[in-house]
N, C-alpha and C positions, 0 to 999 in steps of 0.2 A: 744094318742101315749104313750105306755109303757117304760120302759126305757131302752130295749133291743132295738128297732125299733130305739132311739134318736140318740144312740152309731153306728148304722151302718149307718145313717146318717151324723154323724159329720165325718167319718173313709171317707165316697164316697166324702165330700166337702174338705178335708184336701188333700187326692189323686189328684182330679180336680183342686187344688189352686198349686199343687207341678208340676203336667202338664203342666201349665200353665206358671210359672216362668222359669221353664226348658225351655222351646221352647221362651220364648222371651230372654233369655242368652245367647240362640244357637246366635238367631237372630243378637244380639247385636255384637256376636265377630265377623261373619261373614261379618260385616258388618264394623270393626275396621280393620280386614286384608283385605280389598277392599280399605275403604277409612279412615283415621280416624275422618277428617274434617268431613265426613258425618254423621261416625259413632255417634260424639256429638250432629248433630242435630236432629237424628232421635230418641236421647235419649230425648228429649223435648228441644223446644226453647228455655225453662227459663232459663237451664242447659247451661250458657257461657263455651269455650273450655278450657280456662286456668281455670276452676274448677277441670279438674280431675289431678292429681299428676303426672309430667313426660310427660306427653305428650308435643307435638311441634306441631303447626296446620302449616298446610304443605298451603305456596299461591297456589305454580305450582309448573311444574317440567320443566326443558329445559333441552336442550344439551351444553354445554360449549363449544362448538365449532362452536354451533350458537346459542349464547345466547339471540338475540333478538327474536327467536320462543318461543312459550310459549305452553303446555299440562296442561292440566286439569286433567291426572291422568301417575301413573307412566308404564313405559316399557321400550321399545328397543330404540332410537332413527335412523328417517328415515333418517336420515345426514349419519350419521356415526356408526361403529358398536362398540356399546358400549350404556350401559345405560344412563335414562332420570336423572337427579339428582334434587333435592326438593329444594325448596326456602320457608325456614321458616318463620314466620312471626316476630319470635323475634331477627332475625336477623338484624331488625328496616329498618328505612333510614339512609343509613351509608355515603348519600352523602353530608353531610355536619357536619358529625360527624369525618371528620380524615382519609375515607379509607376504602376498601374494606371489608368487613368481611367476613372468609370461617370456618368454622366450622373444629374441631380437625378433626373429623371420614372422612371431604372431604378432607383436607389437607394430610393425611393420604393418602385416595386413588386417591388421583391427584401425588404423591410421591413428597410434597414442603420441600425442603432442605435450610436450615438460612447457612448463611455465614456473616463473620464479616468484617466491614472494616476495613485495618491496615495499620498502618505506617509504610513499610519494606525499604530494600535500595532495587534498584536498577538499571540496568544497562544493556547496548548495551551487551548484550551475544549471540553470532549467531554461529551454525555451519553449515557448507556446502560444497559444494564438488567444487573441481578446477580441470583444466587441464594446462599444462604446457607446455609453449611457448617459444620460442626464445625471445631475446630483441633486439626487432628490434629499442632500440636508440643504442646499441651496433651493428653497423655494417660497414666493411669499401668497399670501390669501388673502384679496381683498373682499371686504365686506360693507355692507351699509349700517350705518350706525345708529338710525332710527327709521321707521317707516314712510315710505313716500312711494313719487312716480317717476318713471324714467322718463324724462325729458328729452334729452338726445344719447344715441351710442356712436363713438369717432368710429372712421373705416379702420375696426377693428375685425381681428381674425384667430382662432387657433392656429399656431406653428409660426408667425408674426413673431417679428424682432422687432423690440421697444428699445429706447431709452429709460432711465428714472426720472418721474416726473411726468412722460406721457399721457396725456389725457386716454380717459377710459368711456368714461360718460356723465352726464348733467342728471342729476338726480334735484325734482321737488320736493321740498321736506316742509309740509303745514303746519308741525308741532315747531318746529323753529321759527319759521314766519312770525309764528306771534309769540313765543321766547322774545326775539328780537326787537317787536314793535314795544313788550311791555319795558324790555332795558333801555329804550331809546328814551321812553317817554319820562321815565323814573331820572335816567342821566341828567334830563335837561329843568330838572327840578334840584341839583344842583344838593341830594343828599345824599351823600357818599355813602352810607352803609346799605341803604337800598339800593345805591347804581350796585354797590359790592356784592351784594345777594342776588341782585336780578340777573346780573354776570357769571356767578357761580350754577346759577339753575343751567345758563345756557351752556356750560362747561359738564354739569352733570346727564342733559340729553345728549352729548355727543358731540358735540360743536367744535370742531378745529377755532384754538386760538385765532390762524391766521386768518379765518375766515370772521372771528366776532370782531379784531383789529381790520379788517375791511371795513363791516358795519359801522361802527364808529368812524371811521374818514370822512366814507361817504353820505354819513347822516340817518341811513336809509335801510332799512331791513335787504338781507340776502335772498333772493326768492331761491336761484337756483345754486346749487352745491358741487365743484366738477372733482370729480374723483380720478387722481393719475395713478401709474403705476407706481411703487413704493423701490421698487429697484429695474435693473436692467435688466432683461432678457425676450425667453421666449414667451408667446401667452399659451398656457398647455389647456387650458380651459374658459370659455367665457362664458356663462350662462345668465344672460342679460340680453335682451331685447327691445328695443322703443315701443314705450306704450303699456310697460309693464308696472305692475306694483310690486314694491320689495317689501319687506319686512326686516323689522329692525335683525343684524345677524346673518340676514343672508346673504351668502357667499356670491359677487360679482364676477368674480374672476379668479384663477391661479395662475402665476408667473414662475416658471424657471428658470435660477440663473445661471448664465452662460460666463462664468470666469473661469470655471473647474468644471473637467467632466469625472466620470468615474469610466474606469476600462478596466472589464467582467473578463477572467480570465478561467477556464478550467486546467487544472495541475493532477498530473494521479496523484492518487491517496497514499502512495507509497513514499513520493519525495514532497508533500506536503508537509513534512514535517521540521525540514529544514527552512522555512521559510517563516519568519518573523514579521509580525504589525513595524512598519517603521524602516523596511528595507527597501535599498533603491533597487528601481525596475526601468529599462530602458526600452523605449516602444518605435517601432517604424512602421509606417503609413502606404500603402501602397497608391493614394491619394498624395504620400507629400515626400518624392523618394528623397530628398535632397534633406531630407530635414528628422532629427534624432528627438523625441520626445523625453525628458527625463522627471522619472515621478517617485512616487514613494507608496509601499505597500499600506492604504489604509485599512484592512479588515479580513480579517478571512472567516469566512462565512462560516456557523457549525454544522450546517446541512449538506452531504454527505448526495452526488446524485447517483441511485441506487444501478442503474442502466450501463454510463460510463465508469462508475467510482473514481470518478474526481471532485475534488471541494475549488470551491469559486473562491477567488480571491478577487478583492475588489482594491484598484490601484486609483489611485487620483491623480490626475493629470492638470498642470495649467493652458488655457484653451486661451493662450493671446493671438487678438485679431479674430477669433471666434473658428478658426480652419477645423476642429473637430467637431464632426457633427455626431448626433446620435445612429445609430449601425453602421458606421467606418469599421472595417479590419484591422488589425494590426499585428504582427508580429513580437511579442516580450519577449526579453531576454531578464532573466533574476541572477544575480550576483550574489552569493554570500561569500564570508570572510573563509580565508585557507587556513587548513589546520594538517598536521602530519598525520600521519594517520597508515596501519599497515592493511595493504590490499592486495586482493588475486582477483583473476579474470572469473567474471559474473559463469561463464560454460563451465566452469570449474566444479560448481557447487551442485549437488546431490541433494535435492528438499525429499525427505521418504512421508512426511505427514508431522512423526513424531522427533525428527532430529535432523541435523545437518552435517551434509558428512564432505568431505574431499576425500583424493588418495595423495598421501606424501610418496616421496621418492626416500625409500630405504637406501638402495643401491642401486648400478646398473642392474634393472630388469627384475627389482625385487617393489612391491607397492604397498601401502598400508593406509586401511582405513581410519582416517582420524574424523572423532567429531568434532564442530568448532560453533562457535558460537558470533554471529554473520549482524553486521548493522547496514546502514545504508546503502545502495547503489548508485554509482555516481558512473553514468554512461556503461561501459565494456566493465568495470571494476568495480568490484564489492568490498568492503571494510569486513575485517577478520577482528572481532577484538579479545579473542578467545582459539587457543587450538594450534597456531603456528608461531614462526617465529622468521624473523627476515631471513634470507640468503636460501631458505629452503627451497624446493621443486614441488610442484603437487601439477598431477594428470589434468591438463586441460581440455583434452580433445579424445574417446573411447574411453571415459571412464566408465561407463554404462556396462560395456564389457569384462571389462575389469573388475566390477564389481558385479557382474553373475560370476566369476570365474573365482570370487573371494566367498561367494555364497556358497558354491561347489565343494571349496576348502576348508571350510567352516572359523574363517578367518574372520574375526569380533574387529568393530570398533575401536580405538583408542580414545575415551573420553576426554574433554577439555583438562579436565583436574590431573588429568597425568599428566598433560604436557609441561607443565615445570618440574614435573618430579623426575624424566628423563635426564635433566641438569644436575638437580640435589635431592637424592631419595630421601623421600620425610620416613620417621616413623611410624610404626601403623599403628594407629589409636580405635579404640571399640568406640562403632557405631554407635551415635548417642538417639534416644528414644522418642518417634516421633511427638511433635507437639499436640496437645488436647486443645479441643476449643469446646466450649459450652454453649446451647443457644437454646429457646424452646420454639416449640411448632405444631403444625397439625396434620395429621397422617390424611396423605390425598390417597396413595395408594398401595397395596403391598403387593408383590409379585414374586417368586419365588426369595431367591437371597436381597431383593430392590427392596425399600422403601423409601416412597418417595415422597418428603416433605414440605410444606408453606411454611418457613423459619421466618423470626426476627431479623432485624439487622445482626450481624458479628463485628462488632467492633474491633476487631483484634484484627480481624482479615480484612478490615473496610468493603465486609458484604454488604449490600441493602438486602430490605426483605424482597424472598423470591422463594419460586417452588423449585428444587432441584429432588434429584435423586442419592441416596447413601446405598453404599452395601453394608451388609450386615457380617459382624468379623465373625460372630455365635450364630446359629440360628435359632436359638433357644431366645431370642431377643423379640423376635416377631410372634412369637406365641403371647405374648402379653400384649400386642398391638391391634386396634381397631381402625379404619377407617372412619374419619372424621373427629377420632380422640385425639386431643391436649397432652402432648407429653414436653417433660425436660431432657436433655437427651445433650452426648459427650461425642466428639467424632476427631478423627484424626486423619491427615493424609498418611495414604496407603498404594503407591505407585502413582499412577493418575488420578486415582478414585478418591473420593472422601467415603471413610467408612465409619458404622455406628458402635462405640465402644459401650454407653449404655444406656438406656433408657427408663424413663421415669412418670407415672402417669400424672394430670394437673386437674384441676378443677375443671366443670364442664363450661365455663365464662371465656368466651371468645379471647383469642389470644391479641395482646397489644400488636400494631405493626404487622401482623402476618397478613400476608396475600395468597389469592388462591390464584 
C-alpha cells in the first residue's frame, strides 16, 4: 500500500469514527429530554447518576392533590388539570429528619408565602349594622280605675307624641258621683271621723286625691274624671272610643317613652364572645352624618338566630331632642380593652374536623406540621395560645399543598405538649389510667359493639340527663343487656368515645332523672 492509498484510508476511518459519535450524542440527549434517570443508565451501568454534575435523579412524579398516586414519567395529571410534579431522590427521608421538604423552584410554583408569629395587642374590635327600637322597659299603661263612660277622647292618635300630663280623655264614673255626694254631705255635719271614713271609701274606689281635694274646694261632687298621660312619649296604642263603657281595669292607652331607644344589633357567634353587658358601643346615623351617638351595651340576647348565626345585642342609646326614631340604620362600632396576646394570620390555619394544625418553618425549604391550640379571631389574625412561640415562621399561603405532600411522606403532626419540650426535654412518665365515672340508665338500644343509653345526670362531668351512645370495651358486656332494662353501669373516655367498662342490672322501677 503506497502512501497515498494509507492517507485516504485513515481520512474514510476518521469520518466513520466522527459518524458514529455524532449519532450516539444525538442518542444520548434524546434520551436525557425523555427521561434523565434513563438517560444515565443507558450511558452504561458502571456510570452511577450522581456522577454527572447537576443532575437530580427524579424517583416519580405525582399530583399534589393526590399525592398517594405515583407516575413513572412526567405529564398532565388525570386528577386534576395541572402538571405531574418530580420527587427527587436527594430530597432523602425527611420523615424522621424534622419535616417536609419542598424544593425553592416547587415552593415557587405552589406560590408558599412565610409569615412570622408575633406578640401584638389585641382586642374585641367589631363593626356592624343595628336598627333602632323603642324601649320597651320604658313604657307606661293607662287604665280606668273603676267603671263608667267615656265622655270625651282628646285629638288623640297611635304614633302621637305627647307630653306628661296630656290629657287622654273625660271618663263618667256613677259610683264616684255618689262616693262624693255622700262625703260632702257627712263633711258639712262637721263630724270628723265620718267626714274621715267617707273619704277613705272614696280613696278605696279609686279616686285620685287631687281630684277628691278638688271636690272639697268646689263644694260640689266631680261628675267627670280627665285621664292624662303619666309620662312623655309616644302613644303605641289607644283603645278607647267616645261613647264607650270601660270597666274598672281596662287598659286606655299604652305610651312609650322616648328619652332611650334601644339599637338591635346582629354580631356572629364567633366574636360574640368578647363582648360584655356594660361595654361602650359608638353608633352613626346616616340620618345624622355629623353627629356620633355614644351608648352602652345593655343585653345580649341568649337566642342564637339559627339562619345567620348571630346573637342580637341590644345597645341603649340616649335619644335627646327625640332625632332617633324607631327603624333608623346605623352603623356600630364595639370597642374592647387591649391585651398582648400571640397571633398568626387567620389563612394560616388548617381546621381538619378533629385538630388544628399550621406548618412551622424548620429550615430553608424544610416544613413541619404542628398542632396548636387557636382562640379568637380578630380581623386577618387569629390568637395561638398553644403550639408556637414568637419569632417563628409558619406557611401562610400553599399550605394545602404542603400538606398533601406531608401526607405522601408520612410526616405526623407535632402536638401542642411537645412544644415546650423542644426547649426542656421532660422525663417520660407512664401514662396514667383513664378516669371512671359511674351513672345509671336505660338501655334505648343495642347495636353491634353501640349501646346506647337514657343516663342520669354525671355530676363529675357536669352531664344533664340525655340519651347518648357508649362502646362496649368486652362484648361479653351486651349479652347481659336488654332493651328498655335498668342498669348501673361504669364508663371511661377512650379516644373520642365514651366506653362501657361495666354493667349492672336495677330494679324494673323507672330510673330517677333519665330521659328518653
Amino acid at each position: 500500500m503506497n502512501q497515498t492509498s494509507l492517507r485516504i484510508t485513515l481520512v474514510a476511518f476518521a469520518a466513520a469514527t466522527g459518524i458514529a459519535a455524532g449519532y450516539g450524542i444525538a442518542l444520548w440527549r434524546d434520551a436525557q429530554r425523555a427521561d434523565p434517570h434513563a438517560a444515565h443508565i443507558a450511558a452504561g451501568a458502571a456510570a452511577p447518576a450522581a456522577s454527572v454534575p447537576g443532575e437530580r435523579r427524579v424517583l416519580y412524579w405525582y399530583d399534589p392533590m393526590v399525592p398517594t398516586q405515583k407516575f413513572d414519567k412526567p405529564g398532565k395529571s388525570p386528577f386534576m388539570d395541572m402538571q405531574l410534579v418530580p420527587r427527587y431522590a436527594d430530597e432523602g427521608d425527611v420523615v424522621g429528619s424534622g419535616g417536609v421538604a419542598v424544593s425553592a423552584q416547587t415552593a415557587q410554583s405552589l406560590g408558599v408565602r412565610l409569615a412570622a408569629v408575633e406578640m401584638k395587642p389585641v382586642g374585641a374590635a367589631i363593626d356592624a349594622v343595628g336598627i333602632v327600637q323603642l324601649n320597651e322597659r320604658d313604657v307606661s299603661i293607662v287604665q280606668a280605675r273603676t267603671a263608667g263612660f267615656v265622655e270625651r277622647v282628646y285629638a288623640r292618635a297611635p304614633g302621637d307624641v305627647i307630653a306628661a300630663g296630656a290629657p287622654l280623655v273625660d271618663l263618667l264614673n256613677p259610683e264616684w258621683l255618689a262616693a262624693q255626694q255622700e262625703y260632702l254631705a257627712v263633711k258639712r255635719t262637721a263630724d270628723e271621723a265620718l267626714a274621715q271614713a267617707a273619704r277613705a271609701r272614696l280613696t278605696l274606689l279609686g279616686m285620685p286625691n287631687s281630684l277628691i281635694e278638688q271636690a272639697e274646694r268646689a263644694g260640689q261632687p266631680m261628675v267627670l274624671q280627665t285621664i292624662g298621660a303619666p309620662i312623655g312619649g309616644v302613644i303605641a296604642e289607644l283603645m278607647v272610643r267616645q261613647g264607650m263603657t270601660v270597666a274598672a281595669g281596662m287598659t286606655l292607652a299604652r305610651i312609650n317613652g322616648l328619652a332611650t331607644v334601644w339599637l338591635e344589633v346582629a354580631v356572629p357567634e364567633a366574636q360574640a364572645a368578647t363582648v360584655q353587658p356594660g361595654q361602650l358601643a359608638e353608633a352613626r346615623f346616616p340620618a345624622l352624618p355629623d353627629q356620633v351617638v355614644k351608648g352602652r351595651v345593655a343585653a345580649i340576647l341568649p337566642e342564637a338566630n339559627r339562619d345567620t348565626r348571630t346573637l342580637r345585642l341590644r345597645i341603649e342609646l340616649p335619644n335627646a331632642g327625640q332625632r332617633l326614631r324607631a327603624g333608623m340604620f346605623a352603623q356600630v362600632s364595639l370597642r374592647g380593652p387591649q391585651r398582648q396576646a400571640l397571633v398568626v394570620p387567620a389563612e394560616s390555619v388548617i381546621r381538619t374536623g378533629k385538630r388544628v394544625l399550621v406548618y412551622r418553618v424548620e429550615s430553608p425549604g424544610r416544613y413541619r406540621p404542628v398542632e396548636v391550640q387557636i382562640g379568637e379571631q380578630f380581623d386577618d389574625r387569629v390568637v395561638v395560645r398553644h403550639g408556637l412561640t414568637a419569632g417563628e415562621q409558619v406557611v401562610a399561603s400553599g399550605q394545602f399543598l404542603i400538606d398533601s405532600e406531608a401526607s405522601l411522606q408520612g410526616v405526623l403532626a407535632r402536638g401542642t405538649a411537645e412544644a415546650p419540650a423542644r426547649a426542656t426535654p421532660a422525663p417520660a412518665r407512664a401514662t396514667p389510667a383513664p378516669a371512671a365515672y359511674q351513672a345509671r340508665g336505660l338501655v334505648v338500644e343495642i347495636d353491634a359493639d353501640i349501646v346506647t343509653l337514657a343516663h342520669e345526670p354525671v355530676p363529675a362531668l357536669k352531664w344533664p340527663a340525655m340519651t347518648m351512645p357508649f362502646k362496649l370495651i368486652d362484648q361479653q358486656l351486651a349479652k347481659s343487656l336488654a332493651k328498655g332494662q335498668r342498669i348501673e353501669f361504669n364508663f371511661v373516655k377512650q379516644g373520642d368515645d365514651w366506653a362501657l367498662t361495666r354493667v349492672a342490672p336495677l330494679p324494673s322501677a323507672p330510673a330517677s332523672g333519665a330521659k328518653r
